[in-house]
N, C-alpha and C positions, 0 to 999 in steps of 0.2 A: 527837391522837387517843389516845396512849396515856393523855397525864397525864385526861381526859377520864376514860379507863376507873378511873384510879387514883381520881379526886375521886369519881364516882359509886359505884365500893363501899364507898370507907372515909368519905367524910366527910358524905354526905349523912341526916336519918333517914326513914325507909322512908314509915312515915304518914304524914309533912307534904310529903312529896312527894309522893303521892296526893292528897291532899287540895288542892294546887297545881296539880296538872293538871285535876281534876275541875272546879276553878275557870275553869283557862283552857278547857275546853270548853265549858262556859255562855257563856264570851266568844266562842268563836268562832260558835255557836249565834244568840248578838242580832245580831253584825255580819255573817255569812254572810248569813244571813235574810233580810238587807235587799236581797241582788242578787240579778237574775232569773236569771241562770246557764241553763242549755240545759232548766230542765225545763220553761221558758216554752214552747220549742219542741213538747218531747213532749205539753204540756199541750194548745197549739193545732191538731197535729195530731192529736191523739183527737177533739178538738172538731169539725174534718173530714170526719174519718173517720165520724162518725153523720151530718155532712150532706150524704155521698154524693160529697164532694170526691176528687179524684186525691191523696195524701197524700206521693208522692213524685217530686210533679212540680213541686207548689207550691214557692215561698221563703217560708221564718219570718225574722220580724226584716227582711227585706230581701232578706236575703244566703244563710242558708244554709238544706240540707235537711232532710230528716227520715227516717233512713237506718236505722232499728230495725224491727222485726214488727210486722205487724198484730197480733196477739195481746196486743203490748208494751200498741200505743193504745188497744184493748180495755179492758184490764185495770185500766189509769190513769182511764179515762173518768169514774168517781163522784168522782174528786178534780177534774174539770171543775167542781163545783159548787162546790168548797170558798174563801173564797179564796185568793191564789196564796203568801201570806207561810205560812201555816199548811201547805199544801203542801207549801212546800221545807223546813217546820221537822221537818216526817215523817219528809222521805226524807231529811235528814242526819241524824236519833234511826237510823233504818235504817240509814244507812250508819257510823254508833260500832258499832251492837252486830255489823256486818258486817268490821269491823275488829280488834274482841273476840275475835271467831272465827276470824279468821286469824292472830292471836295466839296465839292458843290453840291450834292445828293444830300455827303452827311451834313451841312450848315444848313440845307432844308429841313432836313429829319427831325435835327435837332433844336430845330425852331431857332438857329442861331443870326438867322437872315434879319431877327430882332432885336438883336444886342449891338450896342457901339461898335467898330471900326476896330479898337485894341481886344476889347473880350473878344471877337468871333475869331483873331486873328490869333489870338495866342491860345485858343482852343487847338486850331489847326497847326500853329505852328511847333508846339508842344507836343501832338499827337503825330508829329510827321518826323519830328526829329524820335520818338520810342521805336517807330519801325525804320529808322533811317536806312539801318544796316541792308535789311528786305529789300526795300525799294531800291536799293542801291545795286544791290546783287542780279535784279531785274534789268536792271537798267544797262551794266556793263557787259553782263552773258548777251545780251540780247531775247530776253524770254518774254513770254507769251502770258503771264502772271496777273498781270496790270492790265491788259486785253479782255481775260475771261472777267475777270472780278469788274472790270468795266461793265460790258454785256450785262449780267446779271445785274448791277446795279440798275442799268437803265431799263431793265426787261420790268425789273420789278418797280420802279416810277413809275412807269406807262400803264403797266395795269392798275393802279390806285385811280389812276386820272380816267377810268375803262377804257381804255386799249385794248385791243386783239389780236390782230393781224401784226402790229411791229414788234409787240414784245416777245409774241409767238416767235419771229424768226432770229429775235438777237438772240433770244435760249437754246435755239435750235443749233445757229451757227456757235454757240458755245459749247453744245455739248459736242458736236461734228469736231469741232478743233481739239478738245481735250477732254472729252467724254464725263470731268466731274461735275462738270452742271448740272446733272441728269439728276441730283440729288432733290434739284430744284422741283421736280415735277410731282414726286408725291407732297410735297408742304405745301405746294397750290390744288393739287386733289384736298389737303387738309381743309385750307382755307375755303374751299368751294369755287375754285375760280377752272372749271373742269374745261371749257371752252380754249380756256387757254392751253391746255394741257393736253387737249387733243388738237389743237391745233399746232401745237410744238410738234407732235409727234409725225403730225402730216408733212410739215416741213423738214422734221428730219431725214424722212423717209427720202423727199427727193434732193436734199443737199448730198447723201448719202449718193445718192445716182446719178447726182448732177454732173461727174468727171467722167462719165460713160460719153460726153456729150467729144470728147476732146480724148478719151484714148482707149475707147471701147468699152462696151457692153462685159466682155468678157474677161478684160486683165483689171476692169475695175470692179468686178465680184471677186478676184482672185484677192485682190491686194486685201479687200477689205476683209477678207477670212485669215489673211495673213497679220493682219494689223489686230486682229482679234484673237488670233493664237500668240501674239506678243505680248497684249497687255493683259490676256484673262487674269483675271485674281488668284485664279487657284491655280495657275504653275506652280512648282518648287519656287522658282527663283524669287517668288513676291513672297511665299511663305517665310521661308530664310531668308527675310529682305534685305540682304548683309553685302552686296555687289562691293559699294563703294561707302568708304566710312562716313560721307557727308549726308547718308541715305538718313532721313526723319519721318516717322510717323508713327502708327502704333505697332505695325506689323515689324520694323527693326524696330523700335523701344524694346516690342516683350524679345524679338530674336535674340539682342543682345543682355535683355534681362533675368531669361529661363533657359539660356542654353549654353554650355560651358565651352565646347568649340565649335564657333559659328562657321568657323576654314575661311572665315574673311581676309581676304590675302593683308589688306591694310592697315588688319587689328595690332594697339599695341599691347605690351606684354603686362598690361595691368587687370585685376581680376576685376570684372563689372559683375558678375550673374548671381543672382540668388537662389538659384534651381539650376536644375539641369534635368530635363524632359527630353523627350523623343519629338520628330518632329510631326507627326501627327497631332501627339498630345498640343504643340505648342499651334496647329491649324485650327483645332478646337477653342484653344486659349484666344485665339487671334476675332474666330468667328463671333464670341460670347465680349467680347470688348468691344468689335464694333455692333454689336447689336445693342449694350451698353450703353454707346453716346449716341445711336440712334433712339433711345428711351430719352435719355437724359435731357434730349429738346423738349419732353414736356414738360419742363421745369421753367424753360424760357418762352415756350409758347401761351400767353398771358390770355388770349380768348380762346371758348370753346372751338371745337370742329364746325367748321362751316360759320364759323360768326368772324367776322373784321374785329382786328385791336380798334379802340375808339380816335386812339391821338397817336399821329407821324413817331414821335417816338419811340412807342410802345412797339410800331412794325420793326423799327432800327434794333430795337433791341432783339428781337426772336430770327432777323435776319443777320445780324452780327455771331451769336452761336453759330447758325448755321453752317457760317462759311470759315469758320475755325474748324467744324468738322470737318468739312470738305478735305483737306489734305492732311489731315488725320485716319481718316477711313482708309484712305485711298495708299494703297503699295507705293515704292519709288519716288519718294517725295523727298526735294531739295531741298535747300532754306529758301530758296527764293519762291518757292511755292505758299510758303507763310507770311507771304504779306496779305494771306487771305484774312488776318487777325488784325486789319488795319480799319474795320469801322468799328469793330471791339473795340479799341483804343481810342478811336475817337470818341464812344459813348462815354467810357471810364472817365477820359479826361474832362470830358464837358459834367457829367456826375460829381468829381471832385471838385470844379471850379466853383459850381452853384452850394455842394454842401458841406465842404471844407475849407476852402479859400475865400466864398463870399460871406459864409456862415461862422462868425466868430466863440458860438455859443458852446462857453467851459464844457459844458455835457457832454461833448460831443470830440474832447481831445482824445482820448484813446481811440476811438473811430478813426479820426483824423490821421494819428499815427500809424495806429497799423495800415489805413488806405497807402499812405506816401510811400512807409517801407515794401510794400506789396509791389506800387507800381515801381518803386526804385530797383527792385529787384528785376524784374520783368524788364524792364529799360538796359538794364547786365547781360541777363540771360538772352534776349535777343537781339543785341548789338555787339557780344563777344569777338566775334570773329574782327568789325572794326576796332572795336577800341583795343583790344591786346591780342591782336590777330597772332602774335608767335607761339601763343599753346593754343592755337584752333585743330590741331590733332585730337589734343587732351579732351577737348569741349566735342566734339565729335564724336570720339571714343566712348564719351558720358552719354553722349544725347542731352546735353545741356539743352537747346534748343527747345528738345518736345517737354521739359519740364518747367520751360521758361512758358509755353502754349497751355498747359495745364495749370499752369498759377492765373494766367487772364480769364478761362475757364471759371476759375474757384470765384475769383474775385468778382468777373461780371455774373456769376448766381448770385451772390451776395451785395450787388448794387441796382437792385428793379428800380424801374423807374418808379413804381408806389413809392418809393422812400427817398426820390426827388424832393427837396423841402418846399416847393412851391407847385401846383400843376403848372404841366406844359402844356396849355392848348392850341390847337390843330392852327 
């Protein structure tokens, strides 16, 4: 990692490496294109949805659901006509320049809009190639990942700059699309920004009703009670989150850690469990975990209740846990739901460039090492599937993944910005 940081400032030139990514995303643009990725799914349940189908009760592909808003399939429905290659070539051109912008959030955050041309770029490009794997996984399924994590990012810009009205409805249309946003609105009750928080709410309320406009009153109260006996938390099927082996978060971490046969059709024949509890016991276990990492943000949350962090960074950092919990907490989570750990990364890495790589002072090498080893690890653990994708059963099987999410965790407690070796100011 470090010699990494060293080659990309000094010896790379700026332009041709531009112009080398630029290349490789047109590559990945012709060969993504070609697989149908989950927005087949989204595609066939709008399709549905105009022909008075249940939309959340139905199986796409076979196998699985169709677990976003009415308002989502609404929305999509004109690209029902389009066909489906041209489609998915849209909404990955969507999801670069939604990528761009979180880019651009964290080089502001991070005050990095004030460094050379080589430092800002090898912050980002450093921190893009740790979640490559994520983003990639986003990219090819066709998911919605890169979308919400967008919204919130720019929900949470606009209210800095006082905002009301716009941030209120990108939160809104995030939580209406995949309901984890909604994490977002008690940290802004924390923060004191309560306006905005009721005004989320207002707008939820009529994005919520706004498909009554296009297929009634009546089967759009239906769906959404149905769409809401899919996802509750407390079914069986989220308790024992064990559906599918590539399921991540903490409800399969502990299923597959406290319970000795999960009846996971896909499990292999290797023992993971340290217990074996009833599944009650393990509903209790699940509830006290995430009430756990919802305490545990006020480790990250650096000013009191109701008072502003003072410097852009200080908000990056309390916003960065956040959204690691996010698909932590939450049942049914993919890998590609963990590129929600992609401004985490960006912090660390902008942390280690200032007090590792710029900071040569002896005192400071066992820091140094154990930081690299930390992130080298983390850089394994969540890019397994690419880099030695033939035992991604095994790494599934383990939960590699959520243990590789719990070392960025560890690490970013252990990197606050107070221990930036220079302030960062606003």
């Amino acid at each position: 990692m470090k010699n990494l940081f060293k080659s990309l400032s000094l010896n790379f030139e700026y332009g041709k490496l531009k112009i080398l990514l630029f290349i490789f995303w047109l590559v990945l643009v012709l060969f993504d294109s070609t697989a149908k990725g989950d927005f087949e799914i989204f595609i066939q349940a709008s399709k549905d949805l105009f022909d008075s189908k249940n939309i959340y009760t139905a199986f796409y592909n076979n196998y699985f659901h169709y677990y976003y808003s009415v308002l989502f399939a609404v929305i999509i429905y004109p690209l029902t006509f389009l066909n489906f290659y041209f489609v998915k070539v849209i909404w990955m051109i969507c999801n670069y320049i939604f990528t761009y912008r979180i880019l651009k959030n964290g080089a502001l955050f991070l005050n990095l809009k004030d460094e050379n041309n080589k430092a800002k770029f090898t912050v980002l490009f450093v921190s893009f190639l740790l979640v490559f794997a994520l983003w990639h996984r986003n990219i090819a399924l066709a998911q919605v990942t890169i979308f919400v994590l967008f919204l919130m990012l720019e929900s949470f810009t606009l209210i800095l700059k006082n905002h009301v009205l716009l941030p209120a409805l990108l939160l809104a249309f995030g939580i209406d699309f995949k309901i984890m946003p909604i994490v977002c609105l008690p940290y802004f009750l924390y923060r004191g920004y309560n306006k905005v928080v009721f005004t989320s709410l207002i707008f939820l309320l009529t994005l919520l009703l706004l498909p009554s406009v296009f297929i009634g009153i009546d089967f759009n109260l239906f769906l959404l009670n149905e769409r809401w006996n899919l996802i509750n938390p407390s079914n069986t099927e989220h308790i024992l989150d064990v559906a599918e082996r590539s399921f991540h978060s903490i409800t399969t971490f502990l299923s597959v850690l406290l319970v000795e046969n999960t009846h996971e059709v896909y499990a292999l024949k290797y023992k993971r469990n340290l217990l074996d509890i009833s599944q009650e016991e393990l509903r209790y276990v699940i509830l006290f975990t995430r009430l756990f990492f919802v305490l545990l943000s006020f480790v990250f949350l650096r000013a009191r209740i109701f008072k502003s962090p003072s410097k852009k960074i200080d908000w990056w950092y309390e916003w960065s846990y956040i959204f690691i919990a996010i698909p932590l907490i939450f049942p049914h989570q993919q890998h590609y739901a963990f590129y929600m750990v992609f401004p985490a990364i960006l912090y660390l890495v902008n942390f280690g460039r200032i007090n590792y790589f710029n900071d040569k002072n002896p005192s400071k090498s066992r820091e140094r090492y154990m930081y690299f080893v930390g992130m080298s690890l983390i850089f394994l653990l969540l890019n397994s599937h690419f880099l030695l994708g033939t035992f991604r059963e095994y790494y599934d099987h383990y939960k590699t993944l959520t243990y590789g999410v719990f070392l960025v965790i560890v690490i970013l407690a252990l990197c606050p910005p107070s221990k930036i070796k220079y302030a960062v100011e606003n």
